[in-house]
C-alpha positions, 0 to 999 in steps of 0.5 A: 420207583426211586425208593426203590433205586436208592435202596437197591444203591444203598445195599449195593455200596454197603455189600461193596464196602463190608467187602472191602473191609474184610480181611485177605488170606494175609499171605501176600503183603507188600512194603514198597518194592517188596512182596512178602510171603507169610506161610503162617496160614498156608503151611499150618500143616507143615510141621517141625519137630514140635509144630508149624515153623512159619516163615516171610519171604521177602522177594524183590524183582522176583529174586528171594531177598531174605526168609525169616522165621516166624514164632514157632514152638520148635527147640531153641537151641536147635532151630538156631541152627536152622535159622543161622544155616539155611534160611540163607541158602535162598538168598539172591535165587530167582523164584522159579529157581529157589522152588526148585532148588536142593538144600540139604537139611540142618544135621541135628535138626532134620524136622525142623529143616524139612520144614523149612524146606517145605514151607519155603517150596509152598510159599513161592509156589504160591506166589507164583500163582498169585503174582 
């Protein structure tokens, strides 16, 4: 009987341990008082003009604090553009406003912004989900 007990305990807290050493979707990390979005997984079928664009969210006290984008294959000179330009236009919005807010695409750039756009609407409304 108490073979049985134990056993039943051991196989229990190794479920709950191999669980717990798995990876998350990595989307939702925190640093402090930040909450960071990595769009890497959700957005992967958001595409620029030449792939995915990932972006981080940086968000504290439900206030957009910086975007930053991840390594993508888009043109440099262009996406520079992009990057100088619009991740800004978040910064300082609440989360339910940023989601919805109207920015206007990069001229010369037109992709890669909307996807921008996009991969910054999907990560706060992820977020909101999630939080």
């Amino acid at each position: 009987m108490k073979k049985g007990i134990i056993r039943t305990f051991s196989l229990a807290l190794t479920a709950v341990f191999c669980m717990s050493a798995m990876p998350g979707d990595n989307v939702i990390t925190k640093e402090g008082k930040t909450t960071i979005i990595n769009t890497t997984t959700i957005g992967k079928n958001i595409e620029g003009y030449n792939g995915a664009t990932p972006l981080k969210i940086y968000i504290e006290k439900n206030k957009i604090v910086k975007i930053e984008a991840l390594a993508n294959d888009e043109t440099p000179k262009y996406f520079h553009r992009v990057k100088k330009t619009l991740l800004d236009k978040w910064n300082g919005m609440t989360v339910k406003k940023a989601v919805k807010a109207n920015v206007d695409v990069v001229t010369g750039a037109t992709y890669s912004s909307d996807a921008v756009i996009k991969n910054v609407q999907k990560g706060l409304k992820y977020y909101m989900e999630k939080k």
